[in-house]
C-alpha distance (Angstrom), angle and dihedral (degrees) to the residues before:
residue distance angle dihedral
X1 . . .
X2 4.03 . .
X3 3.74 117.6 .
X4 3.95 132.8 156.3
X5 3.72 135.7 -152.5
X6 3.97 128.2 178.3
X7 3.81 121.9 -118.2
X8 3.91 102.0 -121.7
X9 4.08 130.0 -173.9
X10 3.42 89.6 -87.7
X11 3.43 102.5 60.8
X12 3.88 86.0 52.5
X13 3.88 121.6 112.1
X14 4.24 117.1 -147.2
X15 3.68 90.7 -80.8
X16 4.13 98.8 54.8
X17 3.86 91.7 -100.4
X18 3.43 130.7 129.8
X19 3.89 111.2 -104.5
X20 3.87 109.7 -115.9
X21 3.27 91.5 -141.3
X22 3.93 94.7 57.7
X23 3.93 85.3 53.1
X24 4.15 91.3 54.4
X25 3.58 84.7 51.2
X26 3.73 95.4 61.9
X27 3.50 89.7 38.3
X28 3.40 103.2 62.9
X29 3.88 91.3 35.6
X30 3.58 88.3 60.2
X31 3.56 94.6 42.7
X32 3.54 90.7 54.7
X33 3.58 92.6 48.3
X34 3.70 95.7 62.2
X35 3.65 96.4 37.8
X36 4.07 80.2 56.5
X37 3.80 94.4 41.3
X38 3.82 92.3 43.8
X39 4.11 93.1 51.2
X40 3.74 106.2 26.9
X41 3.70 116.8 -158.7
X42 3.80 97.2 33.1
X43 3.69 130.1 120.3
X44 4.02 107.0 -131.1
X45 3.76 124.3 -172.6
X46 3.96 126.8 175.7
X47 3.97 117.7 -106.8
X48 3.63 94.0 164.6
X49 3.65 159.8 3.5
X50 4.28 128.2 -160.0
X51 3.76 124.1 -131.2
X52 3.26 116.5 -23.7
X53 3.98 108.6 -146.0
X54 3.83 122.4 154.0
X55 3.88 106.6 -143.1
X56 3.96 97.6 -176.7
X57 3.78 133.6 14.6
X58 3.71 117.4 -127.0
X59 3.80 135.9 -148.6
X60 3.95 150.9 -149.5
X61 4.01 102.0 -67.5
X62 4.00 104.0 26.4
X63 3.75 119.0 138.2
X64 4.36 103.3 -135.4
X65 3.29 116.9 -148.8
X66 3.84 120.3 -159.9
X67 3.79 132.2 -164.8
X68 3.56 124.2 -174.4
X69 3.85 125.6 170.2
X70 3.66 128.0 161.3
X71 3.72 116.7 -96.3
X72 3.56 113.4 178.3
X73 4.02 135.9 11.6
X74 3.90 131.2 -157.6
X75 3.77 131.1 177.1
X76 3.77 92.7 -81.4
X77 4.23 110.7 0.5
X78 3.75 128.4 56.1
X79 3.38 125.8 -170.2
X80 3.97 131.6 -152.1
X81 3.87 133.1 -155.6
X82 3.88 112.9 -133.1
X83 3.64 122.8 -162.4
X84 3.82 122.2 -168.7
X85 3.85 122.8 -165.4
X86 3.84 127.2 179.4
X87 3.91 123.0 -135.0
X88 3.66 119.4 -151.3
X89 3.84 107.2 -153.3
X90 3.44 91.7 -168.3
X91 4.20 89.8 60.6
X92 3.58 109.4 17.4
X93 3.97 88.6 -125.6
X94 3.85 118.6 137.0
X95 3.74 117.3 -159.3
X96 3.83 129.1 -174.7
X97 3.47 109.4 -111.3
X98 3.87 111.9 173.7
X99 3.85 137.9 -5.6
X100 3.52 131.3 -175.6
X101 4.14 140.3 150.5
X102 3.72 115.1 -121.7
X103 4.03 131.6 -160.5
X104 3.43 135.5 -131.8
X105 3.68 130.7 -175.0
X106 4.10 118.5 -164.0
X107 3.50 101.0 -136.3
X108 4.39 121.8 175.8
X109 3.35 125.7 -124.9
X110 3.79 94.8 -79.1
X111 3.75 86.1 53.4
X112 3.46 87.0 -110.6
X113 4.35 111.7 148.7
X114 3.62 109.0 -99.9
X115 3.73 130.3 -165.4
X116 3.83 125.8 -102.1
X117 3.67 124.8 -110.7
X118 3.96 114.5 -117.2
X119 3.79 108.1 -60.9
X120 3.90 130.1 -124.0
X121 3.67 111.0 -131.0
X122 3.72 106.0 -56.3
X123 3.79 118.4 127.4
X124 3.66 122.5 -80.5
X125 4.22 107.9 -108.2
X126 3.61 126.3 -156.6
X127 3.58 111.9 -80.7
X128 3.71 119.3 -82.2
């Protein structure tokens, strides 16, 4: 899944940066939202998120881009990689600023673990 937001004043810390935190927001948001899109009628919540490394700042007027595809897929977890690049309307130039891998469990309404439906091509992960 490819989606985009723009970095706004609000999302700006005291310096004119983005806030990281504001950026793992829309991370795992987005993450979720393909995990959800990908496997309709399952529950998802987040049990974990890779390295978390900022590459490049961003500022007040960048175009985001976000990728998220899944990566891997146990018996109850799946886990997508995000990529985030910044687009500088003023240049044209798009820089990577961010990547991480993000996991899901399915869990019922209990919050009991629940089993994935048949996967697409992702690879196989150990068993959950």
């Amino acid at each position: 899944m490819e989606t985009y937001t723009v970095v706004r004043p609000e999302h700006l810390n005291h310096y004119g940066h983005l806030f990281g935190g504001c950026l793992l927001k829309w991370v795992d948001e987005i993450a979720w939202i393909a995990a959800s899109r990908d496997n309709p009628g399952c529950r998802f919540v987040t049990v974990g998120m890779d390295r978390v490394e900022f590459h490049q700042g961003a500022h007040s007027g960048m175009v985001l881009r976000f990728e998220a595809v899944e990566s891997c897929r146990g018996r109850t977890s799946l886990t997508y990689s995000v990529r985030v690049f910044a687009d500088d309307l003023e240049t044209g130039v798009e820089e990577s600023i961010f990547s991480t891998c993000i996991t899901f469990v399915r869990l019922d309404e209990s919050g009991r673990k629940l089993p994935l439906p048949s996967g697409s091509g992702s690879q196989v992960c150990r068993e959950d």
